[in-house]
Each structure stands twice: as structure tokens, then as C-alpha cells.
N, C-alpha and C positions, 0 to 999 in steps of 0.2 A: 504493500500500500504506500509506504513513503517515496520508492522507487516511483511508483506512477504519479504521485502528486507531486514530488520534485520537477519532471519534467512537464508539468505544466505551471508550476511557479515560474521556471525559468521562461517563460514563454510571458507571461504576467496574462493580468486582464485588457491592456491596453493594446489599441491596434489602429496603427496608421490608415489602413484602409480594407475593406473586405478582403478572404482569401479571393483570388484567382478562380478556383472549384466551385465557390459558393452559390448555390440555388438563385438566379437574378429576381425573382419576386422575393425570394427573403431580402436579398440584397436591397430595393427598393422599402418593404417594409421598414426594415432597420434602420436605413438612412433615414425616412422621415420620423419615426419616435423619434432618434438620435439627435435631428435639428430641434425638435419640439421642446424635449426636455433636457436641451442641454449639455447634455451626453456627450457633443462631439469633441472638444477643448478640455474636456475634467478630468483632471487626474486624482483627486480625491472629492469628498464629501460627508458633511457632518448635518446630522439631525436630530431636533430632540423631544420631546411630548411627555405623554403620560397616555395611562390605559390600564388593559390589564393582563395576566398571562395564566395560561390555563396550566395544569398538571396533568401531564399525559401519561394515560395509563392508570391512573389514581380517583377512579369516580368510587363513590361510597355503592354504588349499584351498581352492574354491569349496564342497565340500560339510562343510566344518568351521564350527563355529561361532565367533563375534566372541573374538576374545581379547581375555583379560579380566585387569585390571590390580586390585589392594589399594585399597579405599575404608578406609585408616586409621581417619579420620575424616570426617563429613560434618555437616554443622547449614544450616538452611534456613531462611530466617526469611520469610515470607508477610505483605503490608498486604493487605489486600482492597480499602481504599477510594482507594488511589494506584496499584492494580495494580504495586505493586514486589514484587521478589522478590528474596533474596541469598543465592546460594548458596557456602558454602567447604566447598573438600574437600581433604584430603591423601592424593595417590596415589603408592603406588608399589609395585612389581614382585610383592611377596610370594610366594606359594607357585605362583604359576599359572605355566604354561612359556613363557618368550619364544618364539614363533613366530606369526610375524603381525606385524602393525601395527607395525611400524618396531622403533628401537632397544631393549633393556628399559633399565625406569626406574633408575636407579641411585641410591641413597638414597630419598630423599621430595621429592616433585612438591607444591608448596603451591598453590590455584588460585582464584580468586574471581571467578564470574558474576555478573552485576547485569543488572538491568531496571528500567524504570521508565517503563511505556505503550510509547510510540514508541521508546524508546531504550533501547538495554545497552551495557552498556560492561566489561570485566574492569579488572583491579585488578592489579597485579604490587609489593609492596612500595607503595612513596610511588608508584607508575607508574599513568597511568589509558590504557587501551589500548578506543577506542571501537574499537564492533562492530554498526555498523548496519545491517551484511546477516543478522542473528539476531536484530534485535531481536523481529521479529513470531513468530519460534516460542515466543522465548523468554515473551513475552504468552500464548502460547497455554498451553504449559505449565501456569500457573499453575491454568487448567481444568481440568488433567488431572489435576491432586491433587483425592483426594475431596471435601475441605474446598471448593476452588473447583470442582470440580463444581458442589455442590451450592448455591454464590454464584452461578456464573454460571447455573446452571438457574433458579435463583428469581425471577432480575433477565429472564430472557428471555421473551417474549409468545408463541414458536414453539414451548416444551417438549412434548413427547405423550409418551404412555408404552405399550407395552404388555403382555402378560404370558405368561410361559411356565414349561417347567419346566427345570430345569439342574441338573444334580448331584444330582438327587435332591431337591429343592426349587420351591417356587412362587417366582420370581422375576419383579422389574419394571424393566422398561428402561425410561429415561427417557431420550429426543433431543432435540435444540437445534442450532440453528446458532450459532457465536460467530465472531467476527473477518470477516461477510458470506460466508463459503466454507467452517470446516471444520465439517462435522457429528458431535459428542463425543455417545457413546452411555455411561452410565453406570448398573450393572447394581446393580439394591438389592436385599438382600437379605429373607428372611421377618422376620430381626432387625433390618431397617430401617440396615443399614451397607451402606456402599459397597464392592460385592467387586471392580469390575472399572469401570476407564476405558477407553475408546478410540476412536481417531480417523484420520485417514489423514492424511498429511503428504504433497508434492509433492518429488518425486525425481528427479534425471536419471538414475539407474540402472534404477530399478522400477517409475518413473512414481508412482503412488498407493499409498505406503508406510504398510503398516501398524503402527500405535503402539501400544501398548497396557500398562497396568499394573496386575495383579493385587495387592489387598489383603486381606492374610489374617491370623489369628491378635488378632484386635482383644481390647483390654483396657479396663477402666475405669481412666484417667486418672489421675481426679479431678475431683469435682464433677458426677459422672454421664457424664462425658464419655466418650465409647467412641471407641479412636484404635486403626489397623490397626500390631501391631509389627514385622509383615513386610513387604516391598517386591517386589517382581516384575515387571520391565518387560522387554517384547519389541518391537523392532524390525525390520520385513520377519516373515516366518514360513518355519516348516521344516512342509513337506508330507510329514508321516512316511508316510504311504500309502503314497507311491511310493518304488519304489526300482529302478533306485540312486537315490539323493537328490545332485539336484544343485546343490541350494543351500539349507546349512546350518543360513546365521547368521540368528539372530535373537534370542537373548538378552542385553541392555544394560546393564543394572541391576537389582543387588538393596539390598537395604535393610533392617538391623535395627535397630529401633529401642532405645536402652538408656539413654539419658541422660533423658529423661523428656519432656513437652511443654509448653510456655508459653501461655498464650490472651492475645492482647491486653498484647505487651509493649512497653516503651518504645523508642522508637526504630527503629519497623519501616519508617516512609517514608523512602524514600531522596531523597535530592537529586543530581539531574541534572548533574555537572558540567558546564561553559561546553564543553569542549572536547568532550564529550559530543554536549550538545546541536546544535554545528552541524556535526557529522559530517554526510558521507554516503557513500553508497557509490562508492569511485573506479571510476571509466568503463572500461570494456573497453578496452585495449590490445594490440596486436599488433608488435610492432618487430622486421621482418624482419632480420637479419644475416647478408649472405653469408660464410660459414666455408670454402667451398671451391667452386671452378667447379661449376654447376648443385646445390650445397649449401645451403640456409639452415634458419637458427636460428631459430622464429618462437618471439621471446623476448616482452615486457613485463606479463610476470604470475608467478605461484607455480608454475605450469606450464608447459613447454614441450609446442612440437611441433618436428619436423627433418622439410621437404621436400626429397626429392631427386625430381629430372627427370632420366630415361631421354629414349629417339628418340622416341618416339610419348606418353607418358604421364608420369604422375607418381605417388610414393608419398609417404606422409606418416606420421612413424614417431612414435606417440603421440595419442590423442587424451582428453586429459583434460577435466577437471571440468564441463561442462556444454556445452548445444548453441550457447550463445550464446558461448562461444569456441569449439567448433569453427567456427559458419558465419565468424565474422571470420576465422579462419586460412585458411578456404575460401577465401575472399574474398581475402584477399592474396597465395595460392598462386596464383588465377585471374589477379589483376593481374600477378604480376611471369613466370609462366609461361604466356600466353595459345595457347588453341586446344590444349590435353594435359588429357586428363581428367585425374581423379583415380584411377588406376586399384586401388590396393592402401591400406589402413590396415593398419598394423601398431601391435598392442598390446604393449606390452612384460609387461605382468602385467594379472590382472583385479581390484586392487582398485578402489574407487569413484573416489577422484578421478583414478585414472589411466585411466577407465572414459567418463566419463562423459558423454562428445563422441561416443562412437561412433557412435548412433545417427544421427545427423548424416551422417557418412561414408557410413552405408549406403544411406541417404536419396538422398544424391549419384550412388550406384552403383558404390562401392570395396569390393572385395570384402578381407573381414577376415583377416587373416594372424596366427596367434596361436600359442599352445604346441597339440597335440592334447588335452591335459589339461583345458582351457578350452570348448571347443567343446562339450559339454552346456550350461553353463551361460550362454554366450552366447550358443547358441538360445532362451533361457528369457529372455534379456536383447533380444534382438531379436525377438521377438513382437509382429506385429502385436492392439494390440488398446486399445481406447480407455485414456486417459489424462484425466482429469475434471479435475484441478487446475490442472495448468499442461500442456496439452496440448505436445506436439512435432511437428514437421514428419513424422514416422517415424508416428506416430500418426493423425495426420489422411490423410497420402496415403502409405499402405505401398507399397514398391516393389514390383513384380511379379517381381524376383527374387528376394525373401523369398520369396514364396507356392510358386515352382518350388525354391528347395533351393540356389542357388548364388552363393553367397556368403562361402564360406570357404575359404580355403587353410591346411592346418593342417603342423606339424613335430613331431618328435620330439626331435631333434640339430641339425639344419642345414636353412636352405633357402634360396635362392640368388635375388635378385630382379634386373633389369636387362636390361641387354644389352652384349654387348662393344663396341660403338659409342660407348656415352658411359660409361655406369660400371655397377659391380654393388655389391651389396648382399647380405653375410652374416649372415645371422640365425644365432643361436647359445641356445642351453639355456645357463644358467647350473646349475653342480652344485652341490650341497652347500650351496646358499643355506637360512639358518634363518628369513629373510624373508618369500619368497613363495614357494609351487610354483610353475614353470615360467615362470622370470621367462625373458626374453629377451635379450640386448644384439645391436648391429646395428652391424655392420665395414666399412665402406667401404674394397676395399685400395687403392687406387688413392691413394687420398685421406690415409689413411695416419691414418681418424678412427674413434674408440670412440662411439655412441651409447648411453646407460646409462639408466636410471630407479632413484633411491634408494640407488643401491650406494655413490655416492661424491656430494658437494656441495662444491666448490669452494670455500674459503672464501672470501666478496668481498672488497672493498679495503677494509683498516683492524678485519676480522675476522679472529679467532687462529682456526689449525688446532685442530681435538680433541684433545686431550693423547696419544690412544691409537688405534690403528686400532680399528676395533669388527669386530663376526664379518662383516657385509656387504663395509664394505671390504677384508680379507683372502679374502673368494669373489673379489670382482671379478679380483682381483692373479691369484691364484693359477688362475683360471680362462681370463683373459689369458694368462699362460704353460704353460697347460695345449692348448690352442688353436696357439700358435706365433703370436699374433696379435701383428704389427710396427705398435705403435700411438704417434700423435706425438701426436694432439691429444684427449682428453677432451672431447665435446658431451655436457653433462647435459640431464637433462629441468630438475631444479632446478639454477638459477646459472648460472656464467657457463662458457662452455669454456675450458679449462686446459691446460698443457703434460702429458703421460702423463708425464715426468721428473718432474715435481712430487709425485705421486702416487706413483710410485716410491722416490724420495727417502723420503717420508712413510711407506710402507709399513716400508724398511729400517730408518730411525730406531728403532723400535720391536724390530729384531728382534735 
């Protein structure tokens, strides 16, 4: 991947004048947005608003949409010819309702993205926090503002275009490939502005994620320049057709623009810092820890999984963020429990990164154990059906128990896994969570263990507790003793397992 984005760094976003190859109706297209807004003389641009930004993947319901957090403030400053991009924004909670996507923000969230070609890296005060597994979307991005649309189409020798009617208008779509894989369709208007960018992005939930950012309400600048003052961007889509609608989310970002726009301001290329630069992305790790006789933790990442072995098989309770930690957890289940399938994956909720292995599991031939509330949308999530970007193992060779239907065990309350020979396993509904619908947690009594996701994080060594419980950690408490559940030891998905007195202590402190 850096190989490929390098050489289109070196290439930059800027371009003297179309390729030679390029489609001559794109070519006319282009050139006129490009006089209209601008476009032709700019070598960078800065702009700034406020709005809002959605959490993808994180709706409290599968068929709700992304909860969405106060864009205060946002400014965005664009190079074209270093492909840097810097974006700051201050978030926090505003008027939208906490539910969904973790804790709400309390005060203001201050936040700084950076890119520059192969590498991003965020900002935290004097802190520089590399992030080299975003660097390539973050490049991509920069495409997908009208402005570098209309760079990266001009600089490209593969543009075509062609024409249709939308809205009641004669419109021209211009395509391009950027970055060797994604194909950025960008819709021109009869006024020659850019109404609509879009693209597909590579997903372990959806496979081939649809991107897309509507530009509307365009003004004159200054200097003839025509700049869009509304923002509109969707991620994945809601299939209103159908109903029920079992999956939601897809609104991201909005964006009003009110502070004005800069063309070609000082200081728009960023510089790389050292620590930046020789990042890379740390290796896959799996570090099994036995927690209890035929119990482990497979910890060494931001995600956990807990396998537990029954007489004849095995369950594996979580499988998060993507297929290439599921197969290693596979893998270490296989090693340290040899000749016991994989018989059950249990999900504890369906947002994305705690989602995103499944496919993996199903692959294997573990049949899915989830809330009943879930189960529309992880048939929609288990579909066999090509995936173009980053194909999966579930894509390429679909099980033939997808195809027959059997593949889910679902619950309401309670549902009971094991056998009385070696141990059981109680799955449980969590009530009154403002978090996620139909979160789960998973009781071992024998064992005397709480398995959770999100509800509590253990503080590590040499990290302070949270000054206060938050509304999750009082569901867990209170739903622990709503249950009768006789619990000693806390296994998280996130951190480390904990004494259940710790947590209790923590709990009463507060009350």
C-alpha cells in the first residue's frame, strides 16, 4: 500500500493540463467546474464552519442511524501539490441524544488529523500520535473534496465522463481511478459545480462501503470563485424501500460553511515529523491467557476474544474488528484446543469493531449466537456476495450453511451454552443499557467469571479510575445484581481482567 500511494504522491494533485489519453467530454467537463470554482491557479485551500459528525458503525439499533456528536468548530486546510491535508475540529455532545457510540462527550473534545502522502499522524496538544493504518484513506479523502476532485481528475489519463438527467437537470459524471483501486465518481452540475463525490471504501462489516458527499447551496466567494456552503456526507446507505429497515446508519457529516475561504494560503504543507515518518503498523498479536481451566483470554490488541472449551467443541465469545484477527484467534484456539471445532461465536452487541471478525467464524462453520434483535441485520451482514476491495475468505468461498439458513442461535433473556461435563455458559440481555440495544454479557458459574464488552475497562497499571461511574457502568452493577449473578473475576473485551470487588468498591464510592 505505501508503495502504491508513494507513487502517486510523487505525481501530486496538481496538473498543468489534462492527460493527452483523457476522455475529451471529461476533459471539457472539468475544465469548466475548474474555471467556475476556481480550481485552475490553486494550489492550496482552507475552510472553516461548524456542523456535525456522525459515528459510523455505532447506532444504539441496527436500524437507527450513526449518532451524531456537535462539530463546534471545524477548519480544513488543503496543499494540492504535497497532498497534505489538516484537519481541526472541536467536538462535543451538544443537543443530539447520547445513545450509541460509547460514552457522551462531556465539555469539548479538541482533535487534529494530519496527512501528508504516505503518512498521518494526529496531534494531541505538544503530543504527535502516528497513525499509519489511515494514512491511505486519509490521501484519499483529499479526492473527495470537490476542489481535489477536480485536481485529481485533471492530473488523471483514465477520466470519462458521461451524461444523464438527475433532479431534474442535465448532469455529467466524470470517473477516474486514484490511489491504483478506488474508482471516485464526481457529479457536475449544468452550473459546472460539483454536486456530489463518491467512492467505495473497503470494510470488514459491509465489504464495499459506500462514501459519498453531497455539495449544495454554492456561493461566490470571491474572485468568481463558487464554493459549496453546505456539506452532506453518507457512509454505508439506508435502503428506505424496504421495510422494516434493517440497517439504518448512514449519515456522517455535515458541514456549514460560515467563516469564509482562503485560496492558496501560507503554510498549507505540512512536514512529516521523524517519529511520523518511521511508523508502521504494529503486527497482529494474539497472547493467549489462561483465566480459568479450559478458559482463555485471547488478549494482545484493543480487542478481545474469551474461548471457552466444552466435551466435544469450542465457543469463542466476541469477535471483533476485522478477519485478520479473527483467523489468528482461530489459529490459537486451534493450537492450544486441538481436534474441537469451533462450534458457537457469540457476539456480545453488533457495532462495527465488535462486529467485524464474524464473518471469519462463519466461514469456519460457528454458528452465530446473538441478541434476537440483531439477527435481520446480520443476515444483511452475512451475505454471500462479492466483495471487490479487499475481498474475505466468507466472500470468495461462502459456506453452504449460509445458503440452507443455519447458522444462528438467537435469545431474548437467557441462553444457556455447554454441557454439565466440563462447564456452561450464560448469556444474558443487559437492560436498560443507553449504549447499545441488546448488548449481551456471558456468566460462567462454575468459574465464578463476568465476560462484558464496553460496560466497564479496567483501569491498567499506573492509570486512574474515572472520577465517576458513567450510565454503562451502573447497567452492568445493577444488572449483575438484578440476575443474582455470584461474580469474582471481570474478563473485558477491552483490558485487563479485574477482581468484580474492584468494581464494586468503584461502583459504591460514588453512591
Amino acid at each position: 500500500m505505501l508503495k502504491r500511494v508513494g507513487l502517486l504522491v510523487a505525481v501530486g494533485l496538481v496538473a498543468a493540463g489534462p492527460a493527452a489519453a483523457q476522455d475529451a467530454d471529461a476533459q471539457a467537463a472539468l475544465r469548466a467546474a475548474a474555471d467556475t470554482m476556481g480550481v485552475t491557479d490553486m494550489m492550496s485551500i482552507r475552510y472553516s464552519g461548524s456542523g456535525w459528525l456522525g459515528r459510523l458503525g455505532q447506532n444504539f439499533a441496527p436500524a437507527d442511524d450513526w449518532p451524531r456528536y456537535e462539530l463546534a468548530a471545524y477548519e480544513r486546510t488543503i496543499d494540492f501539490e504535497t497532498s497534505s491535508s489538516r484537519e481541526e475540529r472541536v467536538v462535543r455532545q451538544g443537543n443530539y441524544a447520547a445513545r450509541g457510540g460509547g460514552v457522551p462527550i462531556r465539555g469539548e473534545q479538541r482533535q487534529t488529523l494530519l496527512v501528508r502522502g504516505e503518512h498521518a499522524w494526529n496531534t494531541q496538544i505538544d503530543r504527535v500520535i502516528p497513525m499509519p493504518a489511515v494514512a491511505e484513506q486519509r490521501l484519499l479523502e483529499i479526492f473527495l473534496t470537490p476542489h481535489g476532485f477536480l485536481k485529481g481528475a485533471l492530473a488523471a489519463d483514465d477520466a470519462i465522463a458521461i451524461t444523464r438527467n438527475e433532479y431534474g437537470q442535465r448532469v455529467t459524471v466524470v470517473s477516474f481511478i486514484a490511489l491504483d483501486r478506488y474508482r471516485i465518481n464526481g457529479t457536475i452540475t449544468e452550473d459546472h459545480v460539483i454536486e456530489r463525490v463518491q467512492t467505495w471504501l473497503p470494510n470488514p462489516v459491509v465489504g464495499d462501503l459506500y462514501y459519498e458527499t453531497v455539495y449544495t447551496n454554492y456561493q461566490d466567494v470571491g474572485g468568481g470563485m463558487m464554493f459549496p456552503m453546505n456539506w452532506h456526507q453518507h457512509q454505508d446507505f439506508d435502503d428506505g424501500a424496504h421495510e422494516p429497515n434493517v440497517s439504518g446508519g448512514d449519515h456522517t457529516f455535515g458541514l456549514t460553511t460560515i467563516d469564509g475561504v482562503e485560496v492558496n494560503v501560507d503554510g498549507a504543507a505540512l512536514t512529516v515529523p521523524d517519529a511520523v515518518r518511521n511508523a508502521t503498523v504494529p503486527p497482529l498479536r494474539v497472547e493467549a491467557e489462561q483465566v480459568a481451566e479450559g478458559v482463555w483470554l485471547m488478549a494482545g490488541g484493543t480487542h478481545h476474544s474469551v474461548a471457552v472449551e466444552f466435551r466435544d467443541s469450542v465457543a469463542v465469545i466476541e469477535a471483533p474488528l476485522n478477519e485478520a484477527r479473527s483467523l489468528a484467534v482461530i489459529a490459537e484456539v486451534m493450537r492450544l484446543i486441538p481436534d474441537k471445532p469451533i462450534r458457537y461465536v457469540v457476539t456480545t452487541h453488533h457495532h462495527w469493531d465488535h462486529l467485524g471478525g464474524l464473518r471469519a467464524y462463519v466461514h469456519e462453520g460457528a454458528t452465530v449466537v446473538t441478541h434476537e434483535g440483531n439477527r435481520p441485520y446480520y443476515q444483511e451482514v452475512l451475505r454471500a456476495r462479492p466483495w471487490l476491495l479487499e475481498p474475505d475468505r466468507f466472500s470468495l468461498f461462502p459456506p453452504e450453511e449460509w445458503s440452507e439458513g443455519y447458522i444462528f442461535e438467537t435469545l431474548d433473556q437467557k441462553y444457556i451454552l455447554g454441557d454439565h461435563e466440563t462447564r456452561l455458559v450464560e448469556l444474558h440481555l443487559v437492560q436498560g443499557l443507553a449504549h447499545v440495544a441488546g448488548m449481551l454479557i456471558a456468566y460462567l458459574p462454575q468459574e465464578k467469571l463476568l465476560v462484558e464488552a464496553d460496560l466497564w475497562t479496567p483501569p491498567g497499571p499506573g492509570r486512574p479510575a474515572p472520577a465517576e461511574p458513567n450510565a454503562s457502568h451502573l447497567s452492568l452493577y445493577r444488572n449483575v445484581q438484578r440476575l443474582g449473578l455470584d461474580v469474582e473475576t471481570v474478563v473485558p473485551i477491552h483490558g485487563r481482567p479485574a477482581p468484580w470487588s474492584a468494581f464494586a468498591e468503584f461502583i459504591a464510592g460514588a453512591q
